[in-house]
N, C-alpha and C positions, 0 to 999 in steps of 0.2 A: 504494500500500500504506500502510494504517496502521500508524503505530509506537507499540507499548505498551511503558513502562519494566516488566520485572517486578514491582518494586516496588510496584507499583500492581495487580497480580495476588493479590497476598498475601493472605490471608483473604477474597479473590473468591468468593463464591458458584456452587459447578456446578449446573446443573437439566438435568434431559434433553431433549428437546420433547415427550414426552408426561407432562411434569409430573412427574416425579420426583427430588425435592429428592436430590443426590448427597452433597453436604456441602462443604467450603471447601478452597481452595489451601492445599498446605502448603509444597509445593514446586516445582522444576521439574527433570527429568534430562536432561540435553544428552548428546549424542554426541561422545565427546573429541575424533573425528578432525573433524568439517565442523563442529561448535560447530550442530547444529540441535537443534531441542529435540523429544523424543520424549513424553515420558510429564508428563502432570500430577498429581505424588502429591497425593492431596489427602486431606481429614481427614474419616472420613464421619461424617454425620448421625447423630445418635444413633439415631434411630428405622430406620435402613435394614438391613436385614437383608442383611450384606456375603455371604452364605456363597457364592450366584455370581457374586459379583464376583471380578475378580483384583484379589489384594493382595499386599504385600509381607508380611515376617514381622513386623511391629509392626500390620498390618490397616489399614495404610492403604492404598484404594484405587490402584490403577495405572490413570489414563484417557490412551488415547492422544491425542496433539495430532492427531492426521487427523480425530479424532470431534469436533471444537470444529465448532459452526456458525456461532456468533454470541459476540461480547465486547461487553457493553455494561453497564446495571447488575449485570449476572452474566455469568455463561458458561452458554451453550445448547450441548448435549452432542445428538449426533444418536444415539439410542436404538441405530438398528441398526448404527451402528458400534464403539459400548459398546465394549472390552473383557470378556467372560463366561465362566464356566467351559467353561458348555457348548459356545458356539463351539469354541471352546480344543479341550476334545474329539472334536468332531467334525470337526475340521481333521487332527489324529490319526488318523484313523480312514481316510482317503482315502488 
C-alpha cells in the first residue's frame, strides 16, 4: 500500500474518468470511531454545475473515498461511483 500524507492532498485536483474537471481538495471527513476517511469535500470548479451533485450546505461537493481510482498528478474519481442526487433518489425509492 501506498502512503499519502494528506497534506499533500490539499488543493489536489478531482477529475472523473470521463473527463470531468470536479474541482480541488478542501478537505477530508474521517469517521470518529475507526479514524477511516469517508468523504473528500472538495471545492468545485467554477464552471461545474453542482445542482446533482451532493453537497454540503456551503456547496461544497461531498465525493466518497470508495469512488477514488487513481492518486497521482490528481485524483481520478470513477464517474459511476460519483456520489448524485439522482442515485441518492433512486436508492429511496427501492
Amino acid at each position: 500500500m501506498v502512503r499519502i500524507r494528506a497534506s499533500h492532498l490539499r488543493d489536489m485536483e478531482l477529475i472523473t474518468d470521463t473527463g470531468v474537471r470536479l474541482g480541488w481538495v478542501y478537505d477530508l471527513s474521517f469517521d470518529e470511531k475507526t479514524g477511516e476517511i469517508l468523504i473528500i469535500v472538495t471545492e468545485p470548479d467554477e464552471d461545474l454545475d453542482t445542482s446533482e451533485f451532493v453537497t454540503d450546505k456551503e456547496g461544497l461537493l461531498l465525493v466518497p473515498v470508495s469512488a477514488i481510482k487513481s492518486i497521482g498528478e490528481f485524483i481520478v474519481i470513477d464517474s459511476e461511483k460519483l456520489a448524485v442526487k439522482s442515485k441518492l433518489r433512486a436508492i429511496r425509492r427501492r
